[in-house]
C-alpha positions, 0 to 999 in steps of 0.5 A: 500500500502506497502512504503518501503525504502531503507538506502539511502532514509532514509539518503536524508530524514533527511536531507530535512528542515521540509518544504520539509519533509511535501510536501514528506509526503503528495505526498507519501499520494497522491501517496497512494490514486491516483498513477497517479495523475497528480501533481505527474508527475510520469514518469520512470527514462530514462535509466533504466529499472524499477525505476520511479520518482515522484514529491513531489513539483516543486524542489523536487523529489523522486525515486522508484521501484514498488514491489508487493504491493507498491514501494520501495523508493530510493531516494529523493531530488532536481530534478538533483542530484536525478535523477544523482543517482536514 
């Protein structure tokens, strides 16, 4: 599966403390292997029409588009700012 990732996810990326960095990478593996799997709560973001959010733990979330072959990250963070700029 392809994980692309767009300037502004790099950005909210390096800012996470380590901690958060690790519970990412290991829900974008998640995601990899089981897309549906329930922790991630995978669920398109109201309003749009083709961005989804994920859950990496209960305060942290990311956004993506699926493209051909995987999904393009768009941003990360705590649940409200994120979804405020999906």
């Amino acid at each position: 599966m392809i994980f692309e990732r767009t300037s502004r996810f790099k950005r909210a990326a390096k800012k996470l403390a380590d901690d958060d960095r690790d519970r990412l990478d290991k829900a974008l593996l998640r995601y990899e292997q089981d897309p549906s799997h329930p922790s991630l709560a995978v669920k398109r973001v109201q309003g749009t029409e083709g961005i989804w959010e994920a859950r990496a733990s209960d305060a942290l979330r990311f956004t993506f588009e699926k493209i051909e072959g995987g999904i393009l990250l768009r941003n990360v963070g705590a649940h409200d700012p994120t979804l405020r700029r999906p």
